[in-house]
C-alpha positions in Angstrom: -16.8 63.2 -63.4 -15.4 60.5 -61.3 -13.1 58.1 -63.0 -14.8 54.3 -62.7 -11.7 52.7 -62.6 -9.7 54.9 -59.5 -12.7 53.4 -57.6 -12.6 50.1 -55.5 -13.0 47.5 -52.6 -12.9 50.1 -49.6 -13.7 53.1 -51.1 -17.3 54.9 -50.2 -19.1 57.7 -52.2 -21.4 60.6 -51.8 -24.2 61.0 -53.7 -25.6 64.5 -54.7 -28.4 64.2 -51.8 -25.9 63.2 -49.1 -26.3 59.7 -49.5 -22.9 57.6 -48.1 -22.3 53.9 -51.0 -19.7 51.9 -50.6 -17.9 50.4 -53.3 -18.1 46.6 -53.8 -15.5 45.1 -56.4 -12.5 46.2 -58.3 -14.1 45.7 -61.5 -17.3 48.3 -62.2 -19.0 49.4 -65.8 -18.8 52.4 -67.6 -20.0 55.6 -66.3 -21.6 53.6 -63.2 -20.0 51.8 -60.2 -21.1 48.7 -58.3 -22.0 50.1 -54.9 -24.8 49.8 -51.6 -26.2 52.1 -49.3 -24.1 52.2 -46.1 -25.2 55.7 -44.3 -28.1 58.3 -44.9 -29.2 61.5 -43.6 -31.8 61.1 -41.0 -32.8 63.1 -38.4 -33.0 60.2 -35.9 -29.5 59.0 -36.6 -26.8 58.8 -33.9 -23.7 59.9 -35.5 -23.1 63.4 -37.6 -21.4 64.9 -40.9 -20.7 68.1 -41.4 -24.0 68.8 -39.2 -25.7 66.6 -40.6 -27.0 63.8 -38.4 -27.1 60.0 -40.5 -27.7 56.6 -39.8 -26.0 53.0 -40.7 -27.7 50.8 -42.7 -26.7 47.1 -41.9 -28.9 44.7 -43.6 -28.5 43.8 -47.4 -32.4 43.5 -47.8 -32.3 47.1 -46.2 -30.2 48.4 -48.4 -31.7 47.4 -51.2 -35.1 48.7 -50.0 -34.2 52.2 -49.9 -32.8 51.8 -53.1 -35.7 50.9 -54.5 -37.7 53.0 -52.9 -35.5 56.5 -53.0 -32.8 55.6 -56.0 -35.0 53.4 -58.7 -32.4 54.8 -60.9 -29.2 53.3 -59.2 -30.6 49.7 -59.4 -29.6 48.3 -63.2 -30.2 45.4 -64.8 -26.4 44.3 -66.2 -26.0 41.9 -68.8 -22.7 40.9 -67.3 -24.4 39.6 -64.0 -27.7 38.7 -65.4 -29.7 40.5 -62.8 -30.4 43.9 -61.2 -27.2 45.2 -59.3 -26.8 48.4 -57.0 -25.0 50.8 -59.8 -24.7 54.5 -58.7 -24.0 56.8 -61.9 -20.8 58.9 -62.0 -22.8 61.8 -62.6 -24.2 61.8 -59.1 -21.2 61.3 -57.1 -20.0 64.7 -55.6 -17.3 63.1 -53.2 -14.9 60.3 -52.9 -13.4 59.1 -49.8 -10.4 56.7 -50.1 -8.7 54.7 -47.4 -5.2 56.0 -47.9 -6.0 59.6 -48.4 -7.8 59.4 -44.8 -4.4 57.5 -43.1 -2.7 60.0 -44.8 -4.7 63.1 -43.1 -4.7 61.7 -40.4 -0.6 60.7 -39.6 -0.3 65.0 -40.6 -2.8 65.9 -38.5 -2.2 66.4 -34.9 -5.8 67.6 -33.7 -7.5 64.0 -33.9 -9.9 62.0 -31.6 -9.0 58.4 -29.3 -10.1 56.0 -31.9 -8.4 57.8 -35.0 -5.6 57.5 -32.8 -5.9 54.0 -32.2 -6.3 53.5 -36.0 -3.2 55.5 -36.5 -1.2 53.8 -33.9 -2.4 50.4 -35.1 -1.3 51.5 -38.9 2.5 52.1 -37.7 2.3 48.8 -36.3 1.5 46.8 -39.2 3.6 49.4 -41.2 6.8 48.4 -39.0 6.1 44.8 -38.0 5.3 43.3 -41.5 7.6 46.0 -43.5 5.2 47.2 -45.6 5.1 50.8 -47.4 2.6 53.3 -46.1 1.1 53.7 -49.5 -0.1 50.4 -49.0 -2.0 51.1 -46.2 -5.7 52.8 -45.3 -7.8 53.4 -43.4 -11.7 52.7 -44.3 -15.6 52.4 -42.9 -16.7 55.0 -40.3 -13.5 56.3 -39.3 -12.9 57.5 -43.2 -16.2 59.1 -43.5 -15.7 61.0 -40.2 -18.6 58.9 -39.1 -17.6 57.4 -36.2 -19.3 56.9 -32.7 -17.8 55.8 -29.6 -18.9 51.7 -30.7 -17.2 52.1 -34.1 -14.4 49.7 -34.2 -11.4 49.8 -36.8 -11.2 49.1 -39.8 -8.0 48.6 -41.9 -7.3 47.7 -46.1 -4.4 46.3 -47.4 -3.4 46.9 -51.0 -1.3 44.1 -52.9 -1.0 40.6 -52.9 2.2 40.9 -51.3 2.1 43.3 -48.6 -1.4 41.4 -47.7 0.4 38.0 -47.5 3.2 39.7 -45.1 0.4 41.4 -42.7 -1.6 38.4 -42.7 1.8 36.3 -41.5 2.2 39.0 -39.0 -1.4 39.4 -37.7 -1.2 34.9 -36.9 2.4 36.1 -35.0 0.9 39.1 -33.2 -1.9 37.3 -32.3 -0.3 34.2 -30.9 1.6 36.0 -28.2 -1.1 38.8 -28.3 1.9 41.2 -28.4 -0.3 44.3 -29.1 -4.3 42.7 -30.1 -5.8 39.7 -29.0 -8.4 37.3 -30.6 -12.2 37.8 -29.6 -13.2 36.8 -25.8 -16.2 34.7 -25.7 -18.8 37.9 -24.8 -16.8 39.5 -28.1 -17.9 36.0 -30.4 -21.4 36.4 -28.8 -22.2 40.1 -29.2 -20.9 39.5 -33.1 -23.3 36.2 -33.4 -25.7 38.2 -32.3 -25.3 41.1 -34.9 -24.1 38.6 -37.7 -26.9 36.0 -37.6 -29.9 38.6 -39.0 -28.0 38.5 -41.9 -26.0 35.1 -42.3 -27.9 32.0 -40.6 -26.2 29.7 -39.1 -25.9 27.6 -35.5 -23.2 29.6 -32.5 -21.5 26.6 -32.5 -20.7 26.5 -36.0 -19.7 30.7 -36.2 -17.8 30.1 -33.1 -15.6 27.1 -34.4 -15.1 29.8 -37.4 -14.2 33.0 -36.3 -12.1 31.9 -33.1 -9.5 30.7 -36.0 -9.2 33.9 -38.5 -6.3 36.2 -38.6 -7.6 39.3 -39.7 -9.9 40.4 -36.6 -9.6 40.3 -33.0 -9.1 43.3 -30.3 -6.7 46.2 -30.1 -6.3 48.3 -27.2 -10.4 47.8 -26.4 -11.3 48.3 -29.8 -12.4 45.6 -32.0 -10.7 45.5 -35.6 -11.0 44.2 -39.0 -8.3 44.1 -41.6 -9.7 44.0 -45.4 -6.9 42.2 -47.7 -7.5 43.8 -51.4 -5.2 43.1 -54.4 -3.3 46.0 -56.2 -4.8 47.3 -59.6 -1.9 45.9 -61.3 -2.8 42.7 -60.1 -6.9 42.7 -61.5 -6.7 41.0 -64.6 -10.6 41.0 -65.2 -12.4 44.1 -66.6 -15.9 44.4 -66.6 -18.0 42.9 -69.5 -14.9 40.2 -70.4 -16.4 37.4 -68.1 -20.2 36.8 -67.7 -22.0 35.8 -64.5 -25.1 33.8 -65.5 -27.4 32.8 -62.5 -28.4 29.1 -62.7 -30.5 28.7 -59.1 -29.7 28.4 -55.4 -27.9 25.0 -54.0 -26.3 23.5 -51.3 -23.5 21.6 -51.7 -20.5 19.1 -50.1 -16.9 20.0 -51.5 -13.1 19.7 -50.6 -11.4 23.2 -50.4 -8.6 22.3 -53.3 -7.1 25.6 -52.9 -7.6 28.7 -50.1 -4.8 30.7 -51.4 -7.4 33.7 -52.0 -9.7 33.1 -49.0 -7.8 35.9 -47.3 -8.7 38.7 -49.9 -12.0 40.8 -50.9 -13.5 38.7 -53.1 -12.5 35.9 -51.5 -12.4 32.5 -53.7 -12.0 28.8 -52.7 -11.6 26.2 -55.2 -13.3 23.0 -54.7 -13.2 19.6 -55.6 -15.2 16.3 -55.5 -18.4 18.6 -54.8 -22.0 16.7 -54.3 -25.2 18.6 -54.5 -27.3 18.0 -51.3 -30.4 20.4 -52.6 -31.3 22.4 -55.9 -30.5 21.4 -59.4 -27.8 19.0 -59.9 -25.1 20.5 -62.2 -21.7 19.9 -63.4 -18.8 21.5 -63.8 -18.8 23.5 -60.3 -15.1 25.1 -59.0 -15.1 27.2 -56.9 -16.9 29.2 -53.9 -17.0 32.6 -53.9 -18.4 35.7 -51.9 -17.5 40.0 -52.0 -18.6 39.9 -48.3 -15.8 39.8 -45.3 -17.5 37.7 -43.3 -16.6 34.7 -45.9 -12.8 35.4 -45.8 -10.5 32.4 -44.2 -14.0 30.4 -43.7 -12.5 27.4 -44.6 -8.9 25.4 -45.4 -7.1 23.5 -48.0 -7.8 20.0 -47.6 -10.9 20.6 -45.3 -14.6 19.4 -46.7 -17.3 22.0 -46.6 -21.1 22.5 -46.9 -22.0 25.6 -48.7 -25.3 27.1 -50.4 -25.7 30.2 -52.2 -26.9 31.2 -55.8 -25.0 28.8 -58.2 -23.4 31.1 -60.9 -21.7 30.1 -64.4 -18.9 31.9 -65.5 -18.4 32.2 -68.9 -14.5 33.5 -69.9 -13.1 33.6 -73.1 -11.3 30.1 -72.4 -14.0 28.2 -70.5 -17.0 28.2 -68.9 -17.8 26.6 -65.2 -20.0 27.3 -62.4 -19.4 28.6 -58.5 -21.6 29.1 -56.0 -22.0 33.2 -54.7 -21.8 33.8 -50.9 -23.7 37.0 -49.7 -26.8 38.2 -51.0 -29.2 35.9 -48.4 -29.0 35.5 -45.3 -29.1 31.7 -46.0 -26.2 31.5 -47.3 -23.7 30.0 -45.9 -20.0 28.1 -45.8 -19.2 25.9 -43.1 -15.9 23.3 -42.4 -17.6 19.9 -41.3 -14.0 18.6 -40.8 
């Protein structure tokens, strides 16, 4: 059986029917592992595995449809989240695929297509420029699975707080004097509004003001990339069942980012300050905003004032107990920098 805690941000499995997940967290129960649908087989699908022909699912509410409807099983009510979560069992995985094990194939591997090569190439760069070790390194998302099409783009994870912190100093370098990438044109912005805003609401003035400024995306010899910032195991200091996550509602509210040191990572957190709730239940004691998807990384800056809404969450540790709000799971959620 496959080991719950080798599995993490970045990784995707295969289920005994074919079925592609991939793994959300660093932090996952026993026997079972926090995970959505990302591909499955169907005969209408435009890209192919081992002859088989499968499709992406994008949307969260899609996801958890087919879950419902084909793995009943694989949606759990967990006591440490205090609600049904996507949980595939051990017992049904019958493949892993991990980022590093696919950059590692493919840098031995001479026999590979254009955009593997573009990933490779675009590995030794951030290898070389921000002296990281290779180990560090992967490769994930269609290009791991052997998924790819001709519109996939690339996308790279970084392991450790460290080596993270020295490719993200790099990317705002490389990216200034577009010595090798190049943020997003305005066609690139409005193509990814486009594909973004079915499943995270908000105005194109407001995603454009956004994205324009993050680090970790932009454009690499034609291909669009996205660079996932993870910390190391050594570094997760939460294991699952020591902190609870109790949902108290859905809120909007009006904070001051205190602290973005971890925006850059997967989960990113931001910890707030003087926060006012504009609608749902007034509470006290909120801290922080906090999301598992991408798309919420470097959304806001220390210093700036924000207006957020999600599901409000209290997390109860062994020393305290506060509440955050939860980016991600509607597509009315949302974090945005009003200054």
């Amino acid at each position: 059986m496959t080991d719950r805690h080798t599995l993490r941000e970045g990784d995707f499995i295969k289920i005994y029917d074919g079925t592609i997940f991939e793994v959300k967290g660093l932090c996952h129960p026993s026997e079972r592992v926090i995970a959505f649908i990302r591909y499955i087989p169907d005969p209408k699908g435009d890209r192919e595995l081992d002859g088989i022909p499968y499709k992406k699912v994008y949307s969260i509410d899609e996801r958890y449809r087919i879950l419902k409807e084909r793995y009943p099983q694989f949606l759990i009510f967990d006591d440490a989240f205090g609600e049904y979560m996507p949980e595939v069992d051990l017992s049904s995985v019958i493949h892993v695929y991990r980022p590093n094990d696919k950059l590692g194939e493919l840098r031995k591997n001479a026999q590979i297509g254009k955009l593997e090569r573009q990933a490779l190439l675009f590995a030794k760069i951030l290898e070389r420029e921000a002296k990281i070790p290779w180990k560090k390194i992967g490769i994930t998302g269609s290009i791991l699975l052997g998924l790819c099409t001709d519109k996939s783009d690339i996308d790279i994870i970084i392991y450790g707080t460290k080596n993270c912190l020295r490719v993200h100093d790099t990317m705002q370098s490389l990216l200034a004097s577009e010595r090798y990438v190049s943020r997003y044109k305005m066609e690139d912005l409005r193509r990814l509004y486009q594909f973004r805003v079915k499943d995270t609401i908000m105005s194109f003035e407001d995603f454009l003001k956004h994205e324009i400024r993050k680090n970790f995306q932009g454009v690499f010899k034609g291909k669009e990339f996205f660079i996932r910032y993870v910390k190391d195991w050594n570094e997760v200091k939460e294991k699952y069942g020591e902190i609870i996550y109790k949902p108290e509602g859905y809120a909007k509210i009006r904070s001051k980012v205190l602290d973005d040191s971890e925006s850059i990572f997967t989960p990113c957190v931001y910890k707030v300050t003087d926060v006012e709730f504009m609608e749902g239940q007034r509470l006290n004691g909120l801290e922080e905003i906090a999301s598992f998807r991408g798309r919420f990384c470097e959304q806001a800056k220390k210093d700036e004032i924000v207006i957020a809404q999600g599901k409000v969450e209290r997390v109860i540790t062994r020393e305290k107990d506060y509440l955050r709000i939860l980016l991600g799971s509607k597509p009315t959620d949302f974090m945005i920098a009003i200054t």
